[in-house]
N, C-alpha and C positions, 0 to 999 in steps of 0.2 A: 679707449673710446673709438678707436678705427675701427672696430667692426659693425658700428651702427650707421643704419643708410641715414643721410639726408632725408628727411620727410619733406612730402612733396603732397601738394591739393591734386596732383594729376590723377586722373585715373587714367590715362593714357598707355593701351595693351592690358588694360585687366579683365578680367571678367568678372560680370555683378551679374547677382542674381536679385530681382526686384518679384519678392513675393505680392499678389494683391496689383499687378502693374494691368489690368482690364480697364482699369476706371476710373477717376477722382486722385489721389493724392500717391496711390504709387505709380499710377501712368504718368503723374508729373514729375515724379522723382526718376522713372526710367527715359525719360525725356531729356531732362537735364542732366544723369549720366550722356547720354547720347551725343548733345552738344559741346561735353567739354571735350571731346576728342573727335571731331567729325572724321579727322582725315587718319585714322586709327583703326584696327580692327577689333574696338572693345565691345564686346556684345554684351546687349542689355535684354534681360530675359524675364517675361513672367512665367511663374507655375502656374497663369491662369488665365482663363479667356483666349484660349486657343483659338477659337475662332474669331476673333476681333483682330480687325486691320491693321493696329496699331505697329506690327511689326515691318511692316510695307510704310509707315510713317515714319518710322524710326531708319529707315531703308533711303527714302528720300531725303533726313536729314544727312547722309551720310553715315549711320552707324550701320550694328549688325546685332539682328535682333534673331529669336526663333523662340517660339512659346512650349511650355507643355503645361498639361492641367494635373494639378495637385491640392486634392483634402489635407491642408498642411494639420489639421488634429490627427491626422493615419500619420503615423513613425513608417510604417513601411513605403507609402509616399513620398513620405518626404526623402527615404533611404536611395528611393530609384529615381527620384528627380534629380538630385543634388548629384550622382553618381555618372544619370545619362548626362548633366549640363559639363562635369568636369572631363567625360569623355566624348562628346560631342565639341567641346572647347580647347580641349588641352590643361584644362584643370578650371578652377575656382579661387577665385581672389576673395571676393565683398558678397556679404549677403544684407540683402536686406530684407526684413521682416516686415511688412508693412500690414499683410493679408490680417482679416480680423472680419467678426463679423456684431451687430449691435442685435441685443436682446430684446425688448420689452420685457418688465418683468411686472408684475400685477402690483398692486400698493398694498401691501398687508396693513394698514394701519385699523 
């Protein structure tokens, strides 16, 4: 059994990727990455909403945030996102999938 870490709630030094982090429920979830480690260099990233502030808020809480924008249905997207985050970071811890999008679909009835 020595070779299994202690598990730990920290995410303190990892990097997360927060798909869908633009708006609503993964900007909150990259939010609360952020503050469990303020004084930390975890960076919290969306693949989307590059141009939204929110990584200059996650700046002022103390984390380290940088965006890139990702069609997570494109495979090759997602290949070069995940690739630039773990070479712009020094690798890839967490991902989180959040990114989705709601259809209407007609009532066939």
């Amino acid at each position: 059994m020595s070779d299994f870490k202690q598990l730990s709630r920290s995410v303190k030094g990892l990097t997360v990727l927060v798909t869908g982090a633009a708006s609503g429920m993964g900007r909150a979830t990259a939010r609360v990455f952020a503050t469990r480690a303020p004084t930390s260099p975890s960076p919290i990233i969306s693949a989307e909403g590059a141009r939204r502030p929110w990584p200059t808020e996650i700046a002022a809480q103390g984390g380290t945030a940088k965006a890139w924008t990702l069609d997570v249905a494109n495979r090759d997207d997602i290949n070069a996102v995940v690739s630039d985050v773990a070479a712009h970071f020094g690798g890839l811890d967490i991902v989180v999938n959040n990114a989705g999008i709601s259809v209407r679909a007609r009532d066939r009835r």
